[in-house]
C-alpha positions in Angstrom: -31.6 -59.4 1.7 -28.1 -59.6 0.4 -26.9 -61.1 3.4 -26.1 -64.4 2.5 -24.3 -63.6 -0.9 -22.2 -61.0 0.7 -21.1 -63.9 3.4 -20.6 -66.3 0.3 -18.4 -63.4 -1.4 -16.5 -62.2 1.8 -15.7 -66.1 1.3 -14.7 -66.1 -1.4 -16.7 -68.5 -2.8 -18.2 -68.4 -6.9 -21.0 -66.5 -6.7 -23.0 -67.7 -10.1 -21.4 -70.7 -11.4 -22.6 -69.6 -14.6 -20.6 -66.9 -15.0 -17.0 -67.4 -17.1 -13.9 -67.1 -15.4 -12.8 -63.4 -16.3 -16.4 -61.7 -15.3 -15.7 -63.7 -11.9 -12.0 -62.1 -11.4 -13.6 -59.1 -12.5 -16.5 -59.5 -9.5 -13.6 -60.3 -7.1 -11.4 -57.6 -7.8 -14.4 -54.9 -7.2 -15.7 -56.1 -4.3 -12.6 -56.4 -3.3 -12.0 -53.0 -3.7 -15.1 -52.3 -2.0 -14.4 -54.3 1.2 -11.2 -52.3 1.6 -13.4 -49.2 0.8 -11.6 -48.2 -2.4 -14.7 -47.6 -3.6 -16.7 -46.5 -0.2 -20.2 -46.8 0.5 -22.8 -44.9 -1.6 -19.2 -43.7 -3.6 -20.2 -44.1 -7.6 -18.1 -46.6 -9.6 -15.7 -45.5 -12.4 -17.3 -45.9 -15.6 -17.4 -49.0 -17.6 -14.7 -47.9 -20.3 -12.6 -47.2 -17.4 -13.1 -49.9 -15.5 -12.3 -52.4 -18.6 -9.4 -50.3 -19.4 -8.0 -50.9 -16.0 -8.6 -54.6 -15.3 -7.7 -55.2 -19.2 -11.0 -56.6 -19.8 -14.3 -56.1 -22.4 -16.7 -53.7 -21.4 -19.2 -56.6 -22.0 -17.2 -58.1 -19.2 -17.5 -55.4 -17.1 -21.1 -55.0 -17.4 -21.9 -58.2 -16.7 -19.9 -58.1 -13.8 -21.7 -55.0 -12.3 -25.2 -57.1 -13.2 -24.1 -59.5 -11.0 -22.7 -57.6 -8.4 -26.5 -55.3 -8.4 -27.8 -58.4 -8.0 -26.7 -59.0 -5.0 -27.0 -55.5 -3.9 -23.5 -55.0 -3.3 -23.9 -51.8 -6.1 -26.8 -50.0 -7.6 -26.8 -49.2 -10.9 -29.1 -46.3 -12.4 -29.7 -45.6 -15.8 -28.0 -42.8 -16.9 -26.1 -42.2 -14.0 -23.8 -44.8 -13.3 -23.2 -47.4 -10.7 -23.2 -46.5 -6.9 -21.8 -48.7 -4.1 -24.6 -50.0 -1.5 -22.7 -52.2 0.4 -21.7 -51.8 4.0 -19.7 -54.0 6.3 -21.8 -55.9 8.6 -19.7 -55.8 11.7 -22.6 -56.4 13.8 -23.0 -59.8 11.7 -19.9 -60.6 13.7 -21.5 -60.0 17.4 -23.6 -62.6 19.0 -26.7 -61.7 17.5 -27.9 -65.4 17.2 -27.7 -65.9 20.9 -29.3 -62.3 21.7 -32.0 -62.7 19.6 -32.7 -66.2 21.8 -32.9 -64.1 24.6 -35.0 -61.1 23.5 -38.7 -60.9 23.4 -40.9 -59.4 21.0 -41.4 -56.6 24.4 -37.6 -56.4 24.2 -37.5 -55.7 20.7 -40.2 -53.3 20.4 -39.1 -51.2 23.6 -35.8 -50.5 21.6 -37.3 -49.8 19.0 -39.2 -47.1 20.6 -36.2 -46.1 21.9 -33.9 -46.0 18.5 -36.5 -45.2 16.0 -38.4 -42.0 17.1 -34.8 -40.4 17.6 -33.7 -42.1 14.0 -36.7 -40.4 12.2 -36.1 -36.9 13.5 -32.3 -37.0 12.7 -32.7 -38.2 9.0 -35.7 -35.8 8.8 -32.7 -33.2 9.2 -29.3 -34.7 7.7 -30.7 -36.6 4.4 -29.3 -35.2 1.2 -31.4 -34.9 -1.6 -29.7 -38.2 -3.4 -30.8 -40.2 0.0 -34.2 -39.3 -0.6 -34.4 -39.8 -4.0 -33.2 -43.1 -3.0 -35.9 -43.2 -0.6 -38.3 -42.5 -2.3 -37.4 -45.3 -4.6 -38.0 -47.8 -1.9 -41.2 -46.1 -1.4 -42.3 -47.0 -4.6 -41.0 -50.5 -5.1 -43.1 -51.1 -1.9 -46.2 -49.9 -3.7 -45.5 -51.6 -6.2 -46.1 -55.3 -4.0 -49.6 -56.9 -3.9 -49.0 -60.1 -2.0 -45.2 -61.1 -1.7 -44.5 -61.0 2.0 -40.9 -61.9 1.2 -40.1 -59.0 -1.1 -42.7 -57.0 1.3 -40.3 -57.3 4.4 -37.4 -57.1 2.0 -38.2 -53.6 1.2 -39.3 -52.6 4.5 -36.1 -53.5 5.9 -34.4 -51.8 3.3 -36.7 -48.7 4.1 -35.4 -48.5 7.6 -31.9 -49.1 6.7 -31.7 -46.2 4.5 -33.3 -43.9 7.2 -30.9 -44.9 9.7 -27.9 -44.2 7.3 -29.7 -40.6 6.8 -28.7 -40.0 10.2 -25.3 -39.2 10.0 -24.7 -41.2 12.9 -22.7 -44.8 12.2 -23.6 -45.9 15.9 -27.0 -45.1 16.0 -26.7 -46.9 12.3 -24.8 -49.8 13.5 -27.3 -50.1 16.5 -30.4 -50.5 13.8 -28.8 -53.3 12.0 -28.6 -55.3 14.9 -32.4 -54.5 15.2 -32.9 -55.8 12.3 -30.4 -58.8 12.5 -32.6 -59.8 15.8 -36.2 -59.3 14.1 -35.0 -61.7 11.7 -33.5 -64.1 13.2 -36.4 -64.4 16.1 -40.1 -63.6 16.1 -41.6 -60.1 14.2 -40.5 -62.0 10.4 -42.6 -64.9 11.5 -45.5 -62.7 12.9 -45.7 -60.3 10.1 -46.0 -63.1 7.7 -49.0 -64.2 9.7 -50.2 -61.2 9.4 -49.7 -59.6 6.1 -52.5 -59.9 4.3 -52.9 -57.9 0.7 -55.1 -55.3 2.9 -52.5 -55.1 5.4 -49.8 -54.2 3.4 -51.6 -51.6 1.1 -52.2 -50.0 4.5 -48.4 -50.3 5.2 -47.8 -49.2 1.5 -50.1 -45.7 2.4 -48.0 -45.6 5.5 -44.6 -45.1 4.1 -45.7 -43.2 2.1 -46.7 -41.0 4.5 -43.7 -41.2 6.3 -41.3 -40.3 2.9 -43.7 -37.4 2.5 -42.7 -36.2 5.9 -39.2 -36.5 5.6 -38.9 -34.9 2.5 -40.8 -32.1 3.4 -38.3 -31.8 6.3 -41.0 -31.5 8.5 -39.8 -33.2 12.0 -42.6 -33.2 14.0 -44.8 -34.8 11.6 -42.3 -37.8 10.5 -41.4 -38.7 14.2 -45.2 -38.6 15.0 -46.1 -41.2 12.5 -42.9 -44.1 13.7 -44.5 -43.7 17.0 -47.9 -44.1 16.2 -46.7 -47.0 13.9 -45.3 -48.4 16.9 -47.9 -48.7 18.7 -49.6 -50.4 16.0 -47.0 -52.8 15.8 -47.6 -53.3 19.8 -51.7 -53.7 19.3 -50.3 -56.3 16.8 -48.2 -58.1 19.4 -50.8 -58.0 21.9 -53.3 -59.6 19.6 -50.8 -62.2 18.6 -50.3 -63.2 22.2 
């Protein structure tokens, strides 16, 4: 994910060292504004003209500023709409999560996740706005649209669960999630799924989420928490395999 460019921005650091000077004071100064939540998550940007006619820049500056800032999904930009910020302080980057994901087991990680995610479905089932599912369903359909890339496989899926976890309305409960995802990347499910992932696997994964989107945009509850949990315990017949 974006991770690792938005430590190296949060930095400070150059983020493309091809990039000229001004499109880099540019990328500062809206992700600094961004950081202080000037511009707020999922909050749409100000429009190229007016963003060049208030840092005194081109709008060819601009743009490529925003290209390189969608790049490393700090924005999204979509066509005819504008650009929309994405980004989100990681505060639980900033808890132990190396040292807890030492400790947990894949057991650990997949009782919480029973826990969290059941709960997580039903509560975006309610409280996502049409935008969030359109945004959704956009996820969806870049993960249909992978054959064999388990990296941009995973990438997705964690993107999948992150949106649904913002859908809740609930920052804890969102904050919470992250750290499920900080953990399973840092310890063993990103290894195992790699193992695992064959082309069949994840067009079966692919026909799953889709399933699930269908659920949740049909607001219908009962069917969308049904499916997490019995993708869970697929997820545990996977586990038990591996050991």
């Amino acid at each position: 994910m974006g991770l690792v460019m938005n430590s190296r921005l949060e930095a400070g650091l150059v983020l493309d060292q091809a990039v000229g000077g001004t499109v880099q004071v540019v990328i500062d100064t809206l992700f600094a504004k961004i950081q202080s939540e000037e511009y707020p998550a999922d909050s749409r940007l100000p429009s190229e003209r007016a963003l060049a006619a208030e840092l005194g820049v081109s709008r060819n500056t601009v743009r490529e500023a925003l290209d390189v800032l969608a790049t490393h999904n700090i924005i999204r930009r979509r066509a005819g709409s504008g650009s929309f910020v994405t980004y989100r302080a990681r505060t639980v980057e900033h808890m132990s999560s190396g040292s807890i994901a030492e400790r947990t087991s894949p057991l650990d990680h997949l009782v919480v996740r029973s826990i969290i995610e059941p709960e997580m479905v039903r509560l975006a089932t309610i409280n996502m706005s049409p935008r969030e599912l359109d945004e959704l369903d956009d996820i969806v359909s870049r993960i249909e649209r992978v054959r064999s890339d388990v990296t941009e496989f995973i990438k997705c899926e964690e993107e999948l669960y992150r949106k649904i976890a913002q859908g809740t309305r609930n920052p804890l409960l969102e904050a919470c999630y992250e750290m499920t995802i900080e953990v399973c990347r840092q310890s063993f499910r990103t290894a195992l799924m790699r193992r695992h992932l064959t082309p069949d696997r994840i067009q079966s994964y692919q026909t799953r989420y889709n399933t699930l989107f269908n659920a949740i945009a049909a607001r219908d509850v009962e069917a969308a928490v049904e499916f997490v949990k019995l993708h869970l315990v697929d997820e545990q017949k996977l586990l038990l395999h591996e050991g």
